[in-house]
Legacy VTK file of the C-alpha trace (Angstrom):
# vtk DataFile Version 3.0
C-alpha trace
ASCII
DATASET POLYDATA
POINTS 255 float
-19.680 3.233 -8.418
-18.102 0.143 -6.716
-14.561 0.223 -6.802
-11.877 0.034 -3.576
-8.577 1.490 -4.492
-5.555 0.013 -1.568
-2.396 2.124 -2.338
0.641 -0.231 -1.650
3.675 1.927 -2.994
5.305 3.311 -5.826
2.965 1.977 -9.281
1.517 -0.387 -6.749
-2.152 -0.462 -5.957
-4.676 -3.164 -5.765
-8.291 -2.428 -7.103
-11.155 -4.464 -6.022
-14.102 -4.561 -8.499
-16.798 -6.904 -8.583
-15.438 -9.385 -7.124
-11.911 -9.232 -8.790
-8.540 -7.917 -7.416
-5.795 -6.463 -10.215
-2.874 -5.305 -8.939
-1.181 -2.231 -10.580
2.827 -2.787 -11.842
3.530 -4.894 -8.545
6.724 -2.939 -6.473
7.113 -5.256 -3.340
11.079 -5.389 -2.969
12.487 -3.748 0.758
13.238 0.129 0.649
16.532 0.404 0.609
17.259 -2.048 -2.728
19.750 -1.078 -5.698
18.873 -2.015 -8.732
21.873 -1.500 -11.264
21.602 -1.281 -14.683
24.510 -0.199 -17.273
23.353 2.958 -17.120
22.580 4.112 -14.192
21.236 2.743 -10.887
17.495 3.218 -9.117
17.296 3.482 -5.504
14.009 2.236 -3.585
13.865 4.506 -0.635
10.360 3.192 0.805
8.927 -0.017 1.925
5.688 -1.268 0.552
2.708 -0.584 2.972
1.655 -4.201 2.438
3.756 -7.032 1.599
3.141 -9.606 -1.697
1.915 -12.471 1.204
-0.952 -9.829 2.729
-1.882 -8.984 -0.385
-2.035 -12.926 -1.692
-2.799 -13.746 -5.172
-4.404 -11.011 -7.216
-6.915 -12.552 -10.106
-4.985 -9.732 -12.720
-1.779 -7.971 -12.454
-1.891 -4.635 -14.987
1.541 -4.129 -15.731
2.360 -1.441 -17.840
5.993 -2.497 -19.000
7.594 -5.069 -17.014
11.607 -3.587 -18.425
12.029 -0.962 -15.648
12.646 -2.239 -12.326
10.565 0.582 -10.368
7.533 -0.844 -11.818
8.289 -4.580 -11.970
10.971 -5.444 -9.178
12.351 -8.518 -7.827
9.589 -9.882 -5.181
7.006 -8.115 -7.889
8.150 -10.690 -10.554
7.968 -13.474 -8.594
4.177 -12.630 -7.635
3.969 -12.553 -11.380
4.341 -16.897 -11.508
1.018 -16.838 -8.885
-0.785 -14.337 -10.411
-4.041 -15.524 -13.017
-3.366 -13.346 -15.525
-1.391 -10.586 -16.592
-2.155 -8.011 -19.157
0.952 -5.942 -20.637
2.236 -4.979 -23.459
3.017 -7.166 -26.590
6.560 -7.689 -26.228
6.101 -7.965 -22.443
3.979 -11.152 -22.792
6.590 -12.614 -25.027
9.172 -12.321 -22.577
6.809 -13.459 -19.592
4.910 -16.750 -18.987
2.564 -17.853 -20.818
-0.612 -16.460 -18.909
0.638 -13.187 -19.596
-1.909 -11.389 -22.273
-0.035 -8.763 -24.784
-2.227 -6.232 -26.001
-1.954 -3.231 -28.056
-3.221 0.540 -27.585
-7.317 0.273 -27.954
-7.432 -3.593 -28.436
-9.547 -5.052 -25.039
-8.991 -8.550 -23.199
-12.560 -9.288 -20.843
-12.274 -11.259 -17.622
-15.050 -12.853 -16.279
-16.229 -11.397 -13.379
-17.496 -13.325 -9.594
-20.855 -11.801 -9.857
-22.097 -12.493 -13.680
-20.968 -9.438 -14.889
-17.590 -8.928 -17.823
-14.656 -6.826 -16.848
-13.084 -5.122 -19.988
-9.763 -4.158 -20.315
-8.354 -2.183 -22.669
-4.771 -0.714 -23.473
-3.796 2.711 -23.840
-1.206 4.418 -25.550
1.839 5.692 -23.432
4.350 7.767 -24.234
7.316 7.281 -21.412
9.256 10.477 -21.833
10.215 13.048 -24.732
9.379 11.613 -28.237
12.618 11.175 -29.152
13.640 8.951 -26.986
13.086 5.090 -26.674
12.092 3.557 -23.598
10.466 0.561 -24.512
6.865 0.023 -25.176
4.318 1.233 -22.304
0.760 1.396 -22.160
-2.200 2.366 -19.792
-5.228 0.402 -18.661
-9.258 1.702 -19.051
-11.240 -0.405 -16.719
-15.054 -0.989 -17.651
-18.138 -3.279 -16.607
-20.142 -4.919 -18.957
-23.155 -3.235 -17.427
-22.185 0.028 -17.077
-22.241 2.760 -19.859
-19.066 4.554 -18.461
-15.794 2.979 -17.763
-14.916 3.073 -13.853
-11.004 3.487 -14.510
-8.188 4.568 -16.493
-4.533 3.495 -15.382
-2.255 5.525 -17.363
0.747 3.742 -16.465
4.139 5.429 -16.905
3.476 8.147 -19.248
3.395 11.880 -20.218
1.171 14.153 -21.567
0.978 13.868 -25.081
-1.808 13.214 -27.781
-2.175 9.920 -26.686
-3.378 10.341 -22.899
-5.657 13.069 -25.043
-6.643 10.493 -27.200
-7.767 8.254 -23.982
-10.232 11.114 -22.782
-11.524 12.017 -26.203
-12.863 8.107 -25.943
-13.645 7.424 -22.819
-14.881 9.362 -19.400
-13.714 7.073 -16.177
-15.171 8.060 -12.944
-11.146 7.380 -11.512
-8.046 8.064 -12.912
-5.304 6.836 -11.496
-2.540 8.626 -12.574
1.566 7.674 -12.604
3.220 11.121 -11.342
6.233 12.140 -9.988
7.834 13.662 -13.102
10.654 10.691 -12.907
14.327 11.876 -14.022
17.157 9.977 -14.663
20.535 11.951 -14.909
21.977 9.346 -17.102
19.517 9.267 -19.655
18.736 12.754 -20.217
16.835 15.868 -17.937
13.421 15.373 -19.385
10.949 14.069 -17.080
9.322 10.487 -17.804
5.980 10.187 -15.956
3.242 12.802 -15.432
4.171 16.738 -13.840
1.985 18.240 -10.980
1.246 20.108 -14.234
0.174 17.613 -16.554
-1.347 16.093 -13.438
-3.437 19.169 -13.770
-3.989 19.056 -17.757
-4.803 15.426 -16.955
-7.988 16.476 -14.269
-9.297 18.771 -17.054
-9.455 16.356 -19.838
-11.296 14.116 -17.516
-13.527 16.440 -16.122
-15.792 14.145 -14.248
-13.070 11.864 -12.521
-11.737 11.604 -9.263
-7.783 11.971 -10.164
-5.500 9.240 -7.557
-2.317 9.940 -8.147
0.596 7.123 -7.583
4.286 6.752 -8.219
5.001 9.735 -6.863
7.287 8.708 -4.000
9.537 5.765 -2.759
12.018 6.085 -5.309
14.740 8.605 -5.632
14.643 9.434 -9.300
11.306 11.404 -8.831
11.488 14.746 -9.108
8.317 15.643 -7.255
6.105 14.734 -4.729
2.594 14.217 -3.505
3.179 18.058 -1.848
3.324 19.550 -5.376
0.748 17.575 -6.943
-1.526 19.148 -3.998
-0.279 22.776 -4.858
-1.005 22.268 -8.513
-4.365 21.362 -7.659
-5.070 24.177 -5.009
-3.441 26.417 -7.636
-5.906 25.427 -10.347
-8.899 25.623 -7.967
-9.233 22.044 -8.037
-8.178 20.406 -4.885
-11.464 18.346 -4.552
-11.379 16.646 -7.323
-7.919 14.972 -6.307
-7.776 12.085 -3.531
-4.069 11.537 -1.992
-3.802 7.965 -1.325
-2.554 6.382 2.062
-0.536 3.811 2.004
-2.407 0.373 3.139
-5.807 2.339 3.604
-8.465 1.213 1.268
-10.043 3.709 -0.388
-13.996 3.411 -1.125
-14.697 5.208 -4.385
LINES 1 256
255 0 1 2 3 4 5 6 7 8 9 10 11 12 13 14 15 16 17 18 19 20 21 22 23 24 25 26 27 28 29 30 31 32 33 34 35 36 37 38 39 40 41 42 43 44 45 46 47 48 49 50 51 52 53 54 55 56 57 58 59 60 61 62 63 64 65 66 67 68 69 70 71 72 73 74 75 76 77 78 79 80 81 82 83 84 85 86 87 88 89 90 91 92 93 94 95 96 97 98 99 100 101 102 103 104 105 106 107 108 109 110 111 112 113 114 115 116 117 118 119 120 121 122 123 124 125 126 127 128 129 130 131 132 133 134 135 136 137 138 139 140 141 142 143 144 145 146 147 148 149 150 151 152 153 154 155 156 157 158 159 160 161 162 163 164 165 166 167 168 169 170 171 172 173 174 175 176 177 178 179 180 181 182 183 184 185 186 187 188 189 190 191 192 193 194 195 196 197 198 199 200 201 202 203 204 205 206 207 208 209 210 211 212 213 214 215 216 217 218 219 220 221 222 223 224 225 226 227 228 229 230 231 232 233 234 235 236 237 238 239 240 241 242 243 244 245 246 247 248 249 250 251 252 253 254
């Protein structure tokens, strides 16, 4: 396995694989920033470990819905204009540039890769919050080499468990999953939780049994409703805790 995993903040993490750099739903505005909406406001309460010029142009941004400012903010859209391509949703693309790629659960756009090889990607279904609700269209990322039987990564982007994210690992088994946590709330909109539990963290490491689970957008905003801490009890409670890798902020991981 050849894949480097850089955790930046929030949805934000760069993967290196052969040769290429995608960037995760790019977060790279100052803690501290408001974002107001007519609804309700978001509060960014951490800095990114790297800033947009250390982290320089990215060959693909992954960017599961660019409508919600805590995973598409101000300094993360203008990276967007620099970036080579951009894979998101259908309706995402229409409202972006026009190197942005729109793509639809299971349908696959391949990048060529620096060292001969083809990088796959292909969209996932998400389900942001209860079913009843409508929060815009979001999907996930799987991650695969042309050479390689197995895929190396699923991004599930802002989702929660549902028979979708089962769907993903009745298809595919990804040595990483990198997984959006955090259980986000928003008062305004309702008490059910938006992204991934600790719990359905957990669910998530058993329907992948052979992957390394990363979980991300757990902190750095103030509308999540847990933290790394209880994604690590979850884990020790399930008798799991090796199978789960806590990312540090600006320290590249070697998977």
């Amino acid at each position: 396995m050849s894949v480097r995993l850089t955790y930046i903040g929030g949805p934000t993490a760069l993967l290196e694989i052969a040769g290429l750099r995608l960037l995760t739903d790019p977060t790279f505005d100052p803690g501290g920033t408001d974002y107001p909406t007519p609804v309700y406001v978001l509060h960014k309460t951490q800095a990114p470990a790297l800033t947009a010029e250390t982290v320089g142009v990215p060959d693909v941004v992954l960017l599961s819905h660019d409508h919600h400012f805590d995973n598409l903010d101000h300094a993360g859209r203008r990276m967007l204009e620099r970036a080579r391509t951009i894979v998101t949703t259908e309706a995402g693309a229409t409202r972006l540039s026009g190197h942005a790629v729109g793509l639809m659960p299971w349908h696959t756009h391949e990048i060529p890769a620096r060292d001969g090889r083809t990088l796959r990607i292909t969209a996932t279904p998400a389900r942001h919050g209860p079913a009843d609700g409508d929060r815009g269209p979001v999907i996930g990322f799987v991650l695969s080499l042309s050479d390689q039987a197995d895929p190396l990564v699923y991004v599930s982007g802002d989702t929660v468990w549902y028979d979708g994210v089962a769907e993903v690992a009745r298809r595919f088994s990804p040595q990483v999953v990198v997984a959006f946590a955090g259980a986000a709330r928003v008062r305004e909109v309702g008490p059910a939780h938006l992204t991934f539990t600790a719990a359905e963290v957990v669910e998530v490491a058993r329907a992948f049994p052979q992957a390394l689970i990363i979980p991300v957008h757990v902190d750095g905003w103030t509308h999540f409703s847990e933290s790394r801490a209880d994604v690590e009890r979850a884990f020790a409670s399930a008798g799991i805790l090796d199978r789960l890798r806590l990312p540090e902020g600006g320290v590249p991981l070697e998977l």
